[in-house]
ChimeraX commands (.cxc) that place a marker at each C-alpha (Angstrom):
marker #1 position 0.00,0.00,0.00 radius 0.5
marker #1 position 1.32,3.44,-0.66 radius 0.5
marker #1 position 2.07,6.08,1.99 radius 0.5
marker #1 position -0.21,9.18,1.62 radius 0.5
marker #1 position 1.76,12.10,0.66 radius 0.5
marker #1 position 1.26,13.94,3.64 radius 0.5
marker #1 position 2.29,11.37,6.39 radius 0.5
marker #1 position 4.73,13.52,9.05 radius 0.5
marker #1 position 5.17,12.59,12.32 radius 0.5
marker #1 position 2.96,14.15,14.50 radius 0.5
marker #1 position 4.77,16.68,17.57 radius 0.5
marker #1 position 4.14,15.87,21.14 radius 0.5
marker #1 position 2.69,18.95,21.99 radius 0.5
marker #1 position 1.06,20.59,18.28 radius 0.5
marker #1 position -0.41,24.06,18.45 radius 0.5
marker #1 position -2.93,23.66,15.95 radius 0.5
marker #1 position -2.92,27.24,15.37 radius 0.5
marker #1 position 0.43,27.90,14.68 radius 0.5
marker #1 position 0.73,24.52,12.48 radius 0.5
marker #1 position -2.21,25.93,10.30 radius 0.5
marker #1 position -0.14,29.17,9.96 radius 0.5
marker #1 position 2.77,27.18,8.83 radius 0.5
marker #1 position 1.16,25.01,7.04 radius 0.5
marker #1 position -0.72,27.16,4.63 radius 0.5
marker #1 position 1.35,30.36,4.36 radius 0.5
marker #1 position 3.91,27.78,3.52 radius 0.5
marker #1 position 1.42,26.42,0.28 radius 0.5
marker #1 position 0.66,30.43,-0.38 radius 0.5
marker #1 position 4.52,30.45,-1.65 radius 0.5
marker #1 position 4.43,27.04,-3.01 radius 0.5
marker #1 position 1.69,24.92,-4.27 radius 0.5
marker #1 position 1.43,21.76,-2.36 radius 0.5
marker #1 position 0.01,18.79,-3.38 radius 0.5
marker #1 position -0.85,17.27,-0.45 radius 0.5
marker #1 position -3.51,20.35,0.22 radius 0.5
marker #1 position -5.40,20.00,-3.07 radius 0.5
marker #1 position -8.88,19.01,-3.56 radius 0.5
marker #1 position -9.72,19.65,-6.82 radius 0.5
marker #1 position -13.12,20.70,-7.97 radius 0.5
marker #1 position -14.31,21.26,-11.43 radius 0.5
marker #1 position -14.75,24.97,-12.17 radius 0.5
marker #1 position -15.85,26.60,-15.46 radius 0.5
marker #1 position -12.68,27.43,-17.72 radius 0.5
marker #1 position -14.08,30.69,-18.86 radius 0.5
marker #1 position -14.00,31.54,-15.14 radius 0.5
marker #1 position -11.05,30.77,-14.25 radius 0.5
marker #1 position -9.14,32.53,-17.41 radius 0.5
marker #1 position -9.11,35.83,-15.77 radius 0.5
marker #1 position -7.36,34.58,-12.60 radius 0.5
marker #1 position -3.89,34.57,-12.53 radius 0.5
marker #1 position -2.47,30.91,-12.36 radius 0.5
marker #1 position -0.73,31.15,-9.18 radius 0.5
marker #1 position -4.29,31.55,-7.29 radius 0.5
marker #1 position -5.92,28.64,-8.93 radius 0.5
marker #1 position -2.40,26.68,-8.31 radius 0.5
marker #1 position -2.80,27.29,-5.13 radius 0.5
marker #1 position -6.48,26.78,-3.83 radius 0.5
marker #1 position -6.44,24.55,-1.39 radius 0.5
marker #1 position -10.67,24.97,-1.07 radius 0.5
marker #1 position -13.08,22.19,-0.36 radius 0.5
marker #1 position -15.96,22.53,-2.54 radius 0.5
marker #1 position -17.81,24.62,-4.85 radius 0.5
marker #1 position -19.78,27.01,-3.60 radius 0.5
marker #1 position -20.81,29.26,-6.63 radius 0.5
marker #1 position -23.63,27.54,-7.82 radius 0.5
marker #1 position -25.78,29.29,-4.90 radius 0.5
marker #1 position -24.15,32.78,-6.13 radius 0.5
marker #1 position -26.51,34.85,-7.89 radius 0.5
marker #1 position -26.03,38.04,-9.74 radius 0.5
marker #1 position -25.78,41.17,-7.60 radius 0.5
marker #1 position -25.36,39.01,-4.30 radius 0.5
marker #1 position -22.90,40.02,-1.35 radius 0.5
marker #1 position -20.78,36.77,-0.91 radius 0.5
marker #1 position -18.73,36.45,2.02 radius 0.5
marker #1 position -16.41,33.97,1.48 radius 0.5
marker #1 position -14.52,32.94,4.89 radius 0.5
marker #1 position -11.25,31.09,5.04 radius 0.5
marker #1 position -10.82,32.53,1.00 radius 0.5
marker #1 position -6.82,31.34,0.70 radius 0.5
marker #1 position -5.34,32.82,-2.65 radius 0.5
marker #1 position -8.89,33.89,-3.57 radius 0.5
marker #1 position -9.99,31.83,-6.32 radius 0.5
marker #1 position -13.29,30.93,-5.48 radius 0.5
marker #1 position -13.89,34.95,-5.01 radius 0.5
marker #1 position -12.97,36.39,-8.05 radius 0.5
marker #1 position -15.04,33.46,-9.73 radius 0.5
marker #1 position -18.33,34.82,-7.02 radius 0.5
marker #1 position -16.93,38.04,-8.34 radius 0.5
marker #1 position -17.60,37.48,-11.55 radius 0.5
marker #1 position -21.25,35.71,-10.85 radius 0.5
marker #1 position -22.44,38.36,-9.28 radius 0.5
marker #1 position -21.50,40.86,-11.61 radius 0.5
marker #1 position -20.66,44.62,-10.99 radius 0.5
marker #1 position -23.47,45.31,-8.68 radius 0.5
marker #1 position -22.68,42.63,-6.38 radius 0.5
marker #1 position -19.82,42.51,-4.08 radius 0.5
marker #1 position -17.07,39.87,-2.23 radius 0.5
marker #1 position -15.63,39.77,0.78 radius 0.5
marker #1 position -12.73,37.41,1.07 radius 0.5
marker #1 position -11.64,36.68,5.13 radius 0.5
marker #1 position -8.50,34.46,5.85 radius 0.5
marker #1 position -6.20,34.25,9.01 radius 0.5
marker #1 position -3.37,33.76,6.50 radius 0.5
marker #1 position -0.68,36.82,5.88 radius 0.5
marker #1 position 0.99,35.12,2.86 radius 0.5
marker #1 position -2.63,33.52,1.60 radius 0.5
marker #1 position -4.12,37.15,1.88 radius 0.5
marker #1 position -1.02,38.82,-0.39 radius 0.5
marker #1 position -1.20,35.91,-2.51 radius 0.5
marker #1 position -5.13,37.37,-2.65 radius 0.5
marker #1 position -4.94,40.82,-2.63 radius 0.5
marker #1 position -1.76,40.90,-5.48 radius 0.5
marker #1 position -4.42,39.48,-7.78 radius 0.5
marker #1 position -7.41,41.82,-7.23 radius 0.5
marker #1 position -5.81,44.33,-9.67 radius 0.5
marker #1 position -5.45,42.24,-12.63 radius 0.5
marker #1 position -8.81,40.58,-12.26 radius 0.5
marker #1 position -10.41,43.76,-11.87 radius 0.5
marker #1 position -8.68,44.95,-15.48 radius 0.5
marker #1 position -9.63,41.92,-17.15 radius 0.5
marker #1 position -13.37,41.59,-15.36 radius 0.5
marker #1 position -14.14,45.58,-16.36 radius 0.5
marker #1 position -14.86,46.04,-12.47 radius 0.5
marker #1 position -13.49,45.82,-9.04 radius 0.5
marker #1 position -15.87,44.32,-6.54 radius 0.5
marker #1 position -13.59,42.16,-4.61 radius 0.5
marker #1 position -11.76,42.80,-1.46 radius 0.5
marker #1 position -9.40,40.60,1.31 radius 0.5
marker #1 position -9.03,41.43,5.05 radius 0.5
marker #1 position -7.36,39.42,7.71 radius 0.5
marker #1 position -9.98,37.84,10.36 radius 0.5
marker #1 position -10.00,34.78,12.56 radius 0.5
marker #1 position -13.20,32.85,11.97 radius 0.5
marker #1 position -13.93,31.95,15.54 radius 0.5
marker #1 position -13.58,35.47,16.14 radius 0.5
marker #1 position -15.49,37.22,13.81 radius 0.5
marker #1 position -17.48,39.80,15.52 radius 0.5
marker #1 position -14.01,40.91,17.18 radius 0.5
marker #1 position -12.32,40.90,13.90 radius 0.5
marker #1 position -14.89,43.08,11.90 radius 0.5
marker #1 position -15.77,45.79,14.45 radius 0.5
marker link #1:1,2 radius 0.2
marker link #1:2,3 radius 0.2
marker link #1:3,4 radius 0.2
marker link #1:4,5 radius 0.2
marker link #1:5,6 radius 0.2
marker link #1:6,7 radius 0.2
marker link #1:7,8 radius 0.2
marker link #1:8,9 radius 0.2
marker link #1:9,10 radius 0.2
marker link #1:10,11 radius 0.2
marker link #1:11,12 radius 0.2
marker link #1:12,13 radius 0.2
marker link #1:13,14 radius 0.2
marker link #1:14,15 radius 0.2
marker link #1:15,16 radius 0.2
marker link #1:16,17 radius 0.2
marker link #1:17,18 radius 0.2
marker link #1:18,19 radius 0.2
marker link #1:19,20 radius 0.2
marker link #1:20,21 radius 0.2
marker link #1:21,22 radius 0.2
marker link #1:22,23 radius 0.2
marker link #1:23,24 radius 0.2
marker link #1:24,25 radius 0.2
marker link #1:25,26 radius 0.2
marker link #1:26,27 radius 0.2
marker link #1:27,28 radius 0.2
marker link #1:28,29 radius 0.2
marker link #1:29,30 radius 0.2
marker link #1:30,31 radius 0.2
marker link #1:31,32 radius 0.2
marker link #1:32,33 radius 0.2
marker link #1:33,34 radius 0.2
marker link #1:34,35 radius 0.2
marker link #1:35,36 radius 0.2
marker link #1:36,37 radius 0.2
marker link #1:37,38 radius 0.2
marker link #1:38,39 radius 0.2
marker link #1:39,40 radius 0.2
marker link #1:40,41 radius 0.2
marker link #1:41,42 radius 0.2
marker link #1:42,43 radius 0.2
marker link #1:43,44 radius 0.2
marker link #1:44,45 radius 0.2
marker link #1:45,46 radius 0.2
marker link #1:46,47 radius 0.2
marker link #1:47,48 radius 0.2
marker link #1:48,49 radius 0.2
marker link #1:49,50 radius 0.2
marker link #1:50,51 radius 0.2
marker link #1:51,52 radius 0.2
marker link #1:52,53 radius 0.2
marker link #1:53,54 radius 0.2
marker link #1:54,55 radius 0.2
marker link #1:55,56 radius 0.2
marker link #1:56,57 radius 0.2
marker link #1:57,58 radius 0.2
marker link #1:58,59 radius 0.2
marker link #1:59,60 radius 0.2
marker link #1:60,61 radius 0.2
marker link #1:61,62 radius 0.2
marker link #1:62,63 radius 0.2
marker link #1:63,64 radius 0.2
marker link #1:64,65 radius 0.2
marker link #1:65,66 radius 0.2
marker link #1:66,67 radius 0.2
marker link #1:67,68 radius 0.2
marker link #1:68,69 radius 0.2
marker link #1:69,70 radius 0.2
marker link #1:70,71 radius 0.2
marker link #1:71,72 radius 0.2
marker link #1:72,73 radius 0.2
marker link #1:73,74 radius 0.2
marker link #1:74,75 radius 0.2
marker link #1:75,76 radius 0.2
marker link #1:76,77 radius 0.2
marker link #1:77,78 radius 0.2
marker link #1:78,79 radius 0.2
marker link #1:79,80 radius 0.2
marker link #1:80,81 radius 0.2
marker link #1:81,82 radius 0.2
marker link #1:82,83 radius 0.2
marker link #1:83,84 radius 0.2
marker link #1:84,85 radius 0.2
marker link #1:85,86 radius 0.2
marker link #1:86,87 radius 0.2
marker link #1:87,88 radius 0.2
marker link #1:88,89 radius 0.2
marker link #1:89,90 radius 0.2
marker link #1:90,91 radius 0.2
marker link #1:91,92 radius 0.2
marker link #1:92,93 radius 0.2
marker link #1:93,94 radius 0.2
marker link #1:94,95 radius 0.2
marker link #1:95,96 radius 0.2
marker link #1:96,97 radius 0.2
marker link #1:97,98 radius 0.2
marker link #1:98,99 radius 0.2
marker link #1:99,100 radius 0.2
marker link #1:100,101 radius 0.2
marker link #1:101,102 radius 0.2
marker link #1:102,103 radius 0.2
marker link #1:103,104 radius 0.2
marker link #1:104,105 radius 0.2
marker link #1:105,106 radius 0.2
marker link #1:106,107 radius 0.2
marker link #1:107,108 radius 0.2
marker link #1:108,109 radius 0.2
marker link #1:109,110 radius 0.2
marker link #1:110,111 radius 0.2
marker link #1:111,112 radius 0.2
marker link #1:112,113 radius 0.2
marker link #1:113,114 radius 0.2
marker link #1:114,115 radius 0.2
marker link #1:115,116 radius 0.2
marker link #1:116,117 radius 0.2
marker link #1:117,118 radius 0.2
marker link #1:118,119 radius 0.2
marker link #1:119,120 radius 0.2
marker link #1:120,121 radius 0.2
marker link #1:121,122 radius 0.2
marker link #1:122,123 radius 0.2
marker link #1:123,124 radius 0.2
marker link #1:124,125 radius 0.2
marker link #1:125,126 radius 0.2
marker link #1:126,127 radius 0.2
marker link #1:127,128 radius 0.2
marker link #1:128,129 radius 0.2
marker link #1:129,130 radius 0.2
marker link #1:130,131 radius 0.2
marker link #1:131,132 radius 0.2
marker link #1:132,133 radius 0.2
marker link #1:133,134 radius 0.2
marker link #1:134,135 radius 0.2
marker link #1:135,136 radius 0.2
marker link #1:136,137 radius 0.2
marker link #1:137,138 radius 0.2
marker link #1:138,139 radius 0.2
marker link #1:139,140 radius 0.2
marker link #1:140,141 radius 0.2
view
């Protein structure tokens, strides 16, 4: 049987946080195999992002078939951003996204993109901001 790719040995004492942190800001400079789940997205979607986002969405599903034009998406733990400049295209200029991650190097990885999907999309409705999920209402005040 073959070893999964991601077998490490585990620390004795492992501060999830900070191995999170490592983990992904780590995969925001390098895609990482081992983090993957790939999802089929429309093509014509995904032309307008540049290829280091979609290389390195590490996402779990698809959301964006419940996105409708002119909808306010927030899209929490957003990584590189890939699955909201595709809601940002969805819901068109008069909609809006709101991409939150706990990640520094996931959130540049993000943000560094938001210009050139805006030039390509004819619109800029997309934004990034650091947050902690389990602390939301702290984060956004």
């Amino acid at each position: 049987m073959a070893e999964p790719c991601c077998s490490s040995p585990v620390p004795q004492s492992l501060d999830q946080t900070q191995a999170v942190e490592a983990r992904y800001g780590a995969a925001a400079q390098e895609q990482e195999a081992c983090l993957c789940t790939p999802v089929g997205f429309d093509p014509a979607l995904l032309k307008v992002i540049p290829d280091a986002v979609v290389e390195r969405d590490y996402g779990c599903g698809d959301p964006t078939r419940w996105v409708k034009q002119a909808d306010h998406v927030l899209d929490l733990g957003s990584g590189s951003g890939k699955n909201a400049f595709i809601c940002s295209q969805l819901v068109g200029a008069e909609g809006s996204v709101l991409g939150l991650d706990r990640n520094p190097n996931m959130l540049e990885l993000a943000n560094s993109a938001c210009g050139s999907v805006a030039s390509q999309i004819g619109y800029g409705n997309v934004s990034f901001r650091r947050a902690e999920i389990d602390q939301l209402a702290e984060d956004l005040d």
